[in-house]
N, C-alpha and C positions, 0 to 999 in steps of 0.2 A: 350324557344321559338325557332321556327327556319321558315327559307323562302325557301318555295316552289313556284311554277312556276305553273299553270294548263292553260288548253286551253279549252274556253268557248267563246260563243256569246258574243259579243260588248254591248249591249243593257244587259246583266246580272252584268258586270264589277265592278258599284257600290255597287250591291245588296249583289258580292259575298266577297265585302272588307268590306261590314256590319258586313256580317254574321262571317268573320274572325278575325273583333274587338271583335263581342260580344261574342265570344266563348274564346275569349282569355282572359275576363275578369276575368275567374274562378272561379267567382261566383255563387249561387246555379240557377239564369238563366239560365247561361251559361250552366251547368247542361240539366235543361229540355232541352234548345234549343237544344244540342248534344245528347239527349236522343230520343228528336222527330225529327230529321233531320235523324236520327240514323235508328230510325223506320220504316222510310218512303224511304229513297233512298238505305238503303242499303241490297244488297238481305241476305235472310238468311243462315247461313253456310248450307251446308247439314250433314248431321251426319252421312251418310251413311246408308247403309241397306233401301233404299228407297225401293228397287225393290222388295226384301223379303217382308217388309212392305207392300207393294201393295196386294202381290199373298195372302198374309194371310185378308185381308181385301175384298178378290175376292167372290162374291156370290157361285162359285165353290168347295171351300172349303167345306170338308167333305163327299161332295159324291165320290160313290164305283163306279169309272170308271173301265171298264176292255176295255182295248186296245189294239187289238191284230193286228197283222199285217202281211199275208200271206210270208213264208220265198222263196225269188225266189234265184238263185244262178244263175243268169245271163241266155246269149246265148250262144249257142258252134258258133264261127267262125273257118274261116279256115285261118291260117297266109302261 
């Protein structure tokens, strides 16, 4: 066991000394409730490659784009 400190609403105080009993119990409750608590508050890792992920799931994929782009080599100024 160990004692942490968190900062929270007044009005949740009790709720969260419940929910700190019943998870310390260690029993298979204790279980679901850190499994659904788990669920719901906390975000999920990312795994990376989201971005890749996205462009291969893009309606775009597959088509034969050709992209050309006129090559300009500036202005002439006079320094």
């Amino acid at each position: 066991m160990s004692r942490y400190e968190v900062r929270g609403l007044s009005r949740d105080k009790e709720l969260i000394r419940h929910v700190a009993r019943r998870l310390a119990a260690g029993d298979a409750a204790a279980k679901r409730l850190r499994k659904e608590l788990t669920d719901k508050a906390v975000p999920a890792a990312s795994s990376g490659g989201n971005i890749l992920a996205a462009l291969r799931r893009s309606p775009l994929v597959g088509m034969d784009w050709e992209i050309e782009r006129p090559i300009e080599y500036g202005r002439e100024i006079d320094l």
